[in-house]
Structures are given as structure tokens and as C-alpha cells.
C-alpha positions in Angstrom: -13.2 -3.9 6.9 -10.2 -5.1 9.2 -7.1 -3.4 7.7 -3.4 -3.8 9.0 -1.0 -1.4 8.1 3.0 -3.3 8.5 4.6 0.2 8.1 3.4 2.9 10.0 5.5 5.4 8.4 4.8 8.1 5.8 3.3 6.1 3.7 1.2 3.5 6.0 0.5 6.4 8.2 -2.0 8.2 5.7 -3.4 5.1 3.6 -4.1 3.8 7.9 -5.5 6.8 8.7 -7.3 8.0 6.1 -8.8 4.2 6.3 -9.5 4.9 10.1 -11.6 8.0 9.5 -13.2 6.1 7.0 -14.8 3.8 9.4 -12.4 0.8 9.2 -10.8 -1.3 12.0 -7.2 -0.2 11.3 -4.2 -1.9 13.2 -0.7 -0.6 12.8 1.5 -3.1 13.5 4.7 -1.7 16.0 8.1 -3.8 16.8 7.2 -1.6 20.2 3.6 -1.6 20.3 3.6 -0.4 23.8 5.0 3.2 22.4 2.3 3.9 19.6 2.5 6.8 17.5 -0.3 9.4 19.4 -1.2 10.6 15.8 -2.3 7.0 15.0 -4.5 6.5 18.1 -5.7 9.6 17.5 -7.1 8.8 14.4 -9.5 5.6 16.4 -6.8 3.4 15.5 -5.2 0.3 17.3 -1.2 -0.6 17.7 -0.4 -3.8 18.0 2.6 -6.3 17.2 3.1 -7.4 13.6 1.9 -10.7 14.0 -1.2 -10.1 15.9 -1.9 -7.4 12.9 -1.5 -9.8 10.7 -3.6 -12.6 12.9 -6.5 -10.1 12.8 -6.9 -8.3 9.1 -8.4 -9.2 6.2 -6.2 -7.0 4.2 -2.5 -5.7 5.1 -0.9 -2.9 3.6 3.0 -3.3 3.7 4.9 -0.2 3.4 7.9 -0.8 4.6 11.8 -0.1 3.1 12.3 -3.0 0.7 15.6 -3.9 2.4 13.7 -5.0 5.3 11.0 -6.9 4.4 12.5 -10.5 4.2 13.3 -9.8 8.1 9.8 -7.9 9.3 7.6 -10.8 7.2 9.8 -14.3 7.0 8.3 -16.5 9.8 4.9 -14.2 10.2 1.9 -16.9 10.4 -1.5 -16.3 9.2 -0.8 -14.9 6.3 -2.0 -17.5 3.7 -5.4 -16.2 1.8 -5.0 -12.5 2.4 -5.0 -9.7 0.9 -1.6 -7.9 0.8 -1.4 -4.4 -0.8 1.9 -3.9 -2.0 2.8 -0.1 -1.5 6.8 -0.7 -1.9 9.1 0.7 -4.0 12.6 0.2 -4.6 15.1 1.6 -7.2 17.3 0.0 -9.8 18.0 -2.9 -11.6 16.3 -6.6 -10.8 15.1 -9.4 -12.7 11.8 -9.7 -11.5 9.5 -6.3 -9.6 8.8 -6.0 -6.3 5.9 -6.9 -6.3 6.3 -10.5 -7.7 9.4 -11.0 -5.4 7.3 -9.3 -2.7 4.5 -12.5 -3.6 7.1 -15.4 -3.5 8.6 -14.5 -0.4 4.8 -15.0 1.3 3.5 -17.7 -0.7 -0.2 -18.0 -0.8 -1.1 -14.6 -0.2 -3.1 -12.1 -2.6 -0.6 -9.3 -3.5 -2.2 -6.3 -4.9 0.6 -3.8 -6.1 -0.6 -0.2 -5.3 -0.7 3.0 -3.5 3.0 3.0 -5.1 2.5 5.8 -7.6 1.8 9.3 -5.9 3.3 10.8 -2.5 2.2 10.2 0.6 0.7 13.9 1.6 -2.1 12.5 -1.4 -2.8 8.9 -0.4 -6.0 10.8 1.8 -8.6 12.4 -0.3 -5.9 14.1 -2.8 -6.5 17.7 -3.6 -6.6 18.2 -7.0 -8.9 19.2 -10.0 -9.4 15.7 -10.5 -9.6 12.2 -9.1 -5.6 10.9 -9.8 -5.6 7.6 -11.1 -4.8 4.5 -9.1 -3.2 1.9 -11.1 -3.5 -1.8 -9.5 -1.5 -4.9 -10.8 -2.7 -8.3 -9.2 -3.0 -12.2 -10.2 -6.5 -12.4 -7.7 -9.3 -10.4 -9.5 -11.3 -10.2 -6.3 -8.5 -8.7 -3.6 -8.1 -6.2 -7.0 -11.5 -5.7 -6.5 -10.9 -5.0 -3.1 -8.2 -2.3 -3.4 -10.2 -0.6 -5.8 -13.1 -0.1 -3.6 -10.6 0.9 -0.7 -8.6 3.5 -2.9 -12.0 5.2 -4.4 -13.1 5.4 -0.6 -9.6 7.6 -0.2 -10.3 9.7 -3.2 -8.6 7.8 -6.4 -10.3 6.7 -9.9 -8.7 3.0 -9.6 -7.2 1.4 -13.1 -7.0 -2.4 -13.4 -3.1 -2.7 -14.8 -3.3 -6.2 -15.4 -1.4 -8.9 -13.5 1.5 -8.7 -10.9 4.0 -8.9 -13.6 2.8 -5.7 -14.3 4.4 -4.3 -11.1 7.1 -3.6 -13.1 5.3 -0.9 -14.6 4.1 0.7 -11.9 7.4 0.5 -10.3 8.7 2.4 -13.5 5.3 4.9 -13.0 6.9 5.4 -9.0 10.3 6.5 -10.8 8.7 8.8 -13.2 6.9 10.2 -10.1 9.9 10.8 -8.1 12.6 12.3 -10.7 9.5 15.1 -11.9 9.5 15.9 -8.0 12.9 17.4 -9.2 11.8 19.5 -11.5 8.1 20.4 -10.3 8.1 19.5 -6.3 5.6 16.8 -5.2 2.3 18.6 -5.8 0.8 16.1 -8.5 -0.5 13.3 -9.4 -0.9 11.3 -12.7 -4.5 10.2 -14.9 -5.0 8.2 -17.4 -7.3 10.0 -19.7 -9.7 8.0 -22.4 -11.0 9.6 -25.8 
């Protein structure tokens, strides 16, 4: 599959490259592409602008610092129809999540909200005693689809949340996440067990 990563950060970095060395065309999208990230190429994938990224993926994973996004995405073309994982998080009070402001500032494309609940050193085949759960929140039941099958390929159980409104809860799930790194450091992830 033709992934592009818009955020080739922490976070982008390992869902990218653990794509990568799963045998997907991975792109990472640079405002400099002509000074990649050697770690990224290294890992068999391609830099290239943001628009071209977008131009050539089926699905884009944005991981970028919410502040930013209107500017890195407004004006971007090509994006109607795709599939857009939503890996942001942001903290505080809004009306709406950010995943649902996230899907009305790009207007006809499929927003998945995921990859938004566990660190970054896990997003590539985590380490524990058992497969973390990936909760997904999306209006498109097929791009949901989609994320699942790319998140089990990186080592996650994935959890159908329910629609984008739900982003708000996995938002919530992302807070959770961060305040026990406090108390317990970042070696953990949550599951939803079933009786």
C-alpha cells in the first residue's frame, strides 16, 4: 500500500517506518525534502514534499503539532477520497475533537482517528505480554477497515470505537495515557478485555 506520513517526527517516524519494513511504499513528506532524515531512508523509505506525498498515497498519516496543521494542510490538492489517519492530539478544552475539526478543515477526505493512544517507542511491534488495543473512531467503515489491517500488521489488536465523534474519547484515552506516564513512566499500553 502507498502510505504518506505528513509528520516525520516521533510519532510519524515509527508508524512510517515500521510500515516501511513491512513492505509498504512509504513517503515522508519534508518542507526540505532535499535534507531527509538518514534514519528514514534507511528504512527503504522515500522523502518528498507534502504535496507530492499527498499526490501519491492512498492513505496519509498526519502527525503533526495541532497548532500547525491549518498551515502544513490548507491549500494541499489531491486530498479528496483518501484515507487520512488522524494520529494528533491536543490538550484542553474545545467544542468539538480533533479529529472532527481535523475532517472539516479537509473536506471530503476519510479521517480515521488512531495511533493517538500509546507512545511512540510502541507504535512498531509493541513489546508487551499482550497485543495493546488500538481503538479507531471513523464515519467511512472501509478506510476503518483499512487502519485496522495496517495497525495489526504493526502489532495491535484494533477496536472499532464507533464514529469520529468518538475522537473525543480517544482524545480523553491520549490524556489518561499521558498523566499515568507521571506516575509509572511510558512502558505501557492499554486493552480492552471481554468476559
Amino acid at each position: 500500500m502507498k502510505v504518506g506520513i505528513i509528520g516525520s517526527g516521533k510519532v510519524g517516524g515509527a508508524i512510517g517506518i515500521g510500515l516501511a519494513k513491512r513492505g509498504h511504499a512509504v513517503v515522508f513528506s519534508s518542507r526540505d525534502p532535499l535534507n531527509p532524515r538518514a534514519e528514514l531512508l534507511a528504512a527503504g523509505a522515500q522523502v518528498r514534499s507534502v504535496q507530492e506525498t499527498v499526490h501519491g498515497a492512498e492513505v496519509l498519516v498526519v502527525a503533526l503539532p495541532w497548532n500547525i496543521l491549518p498551515e502544513v494542510l490548507g491549500g494541499l490538492k489531491g486530498l479528496e477520497g483518501k484515507i487520512l489517519i488522524d494520529a494528533t492530539n491536543r490538550f484542553g478544552s474545545f467544542d468539538k475533537s480533533a479529529g472532527e475539526e481535523l475532517a472539516a478543515l479537509v473536506p471530503g477526505v476519510r479521517v480515521v482517528k488512531a495511533f493517538n493512544t500509546i507512545g511512540f517507542e510502541h507504535m512498531d511491534a509493541p513489546a508487551f505480554a499482550e497485543k495493546p488495543t488500538m481503538l479507531l473512531a471513523g464515519n467511512d467503515a472501509e478506510a476503518k477497515q483499512t487502519v485496522a489491517r495496517l495497525a495489526q500488521e504493526l502489532g495491535f489488536e484494533p477496536l472499532d470505537a464507533g464514529p469520529l465523534s468518538s475522537s473525543a474519547a480517544l482524545e480523553a484515552v491520549a490524556r489518561a495515557w499521558v498523566g499515568l506516564t507521571r506516575a509509572i513512566g511510558r512502558n505501557f499500553a492499554f486493552r480492552i478485555l471481554q468476559g
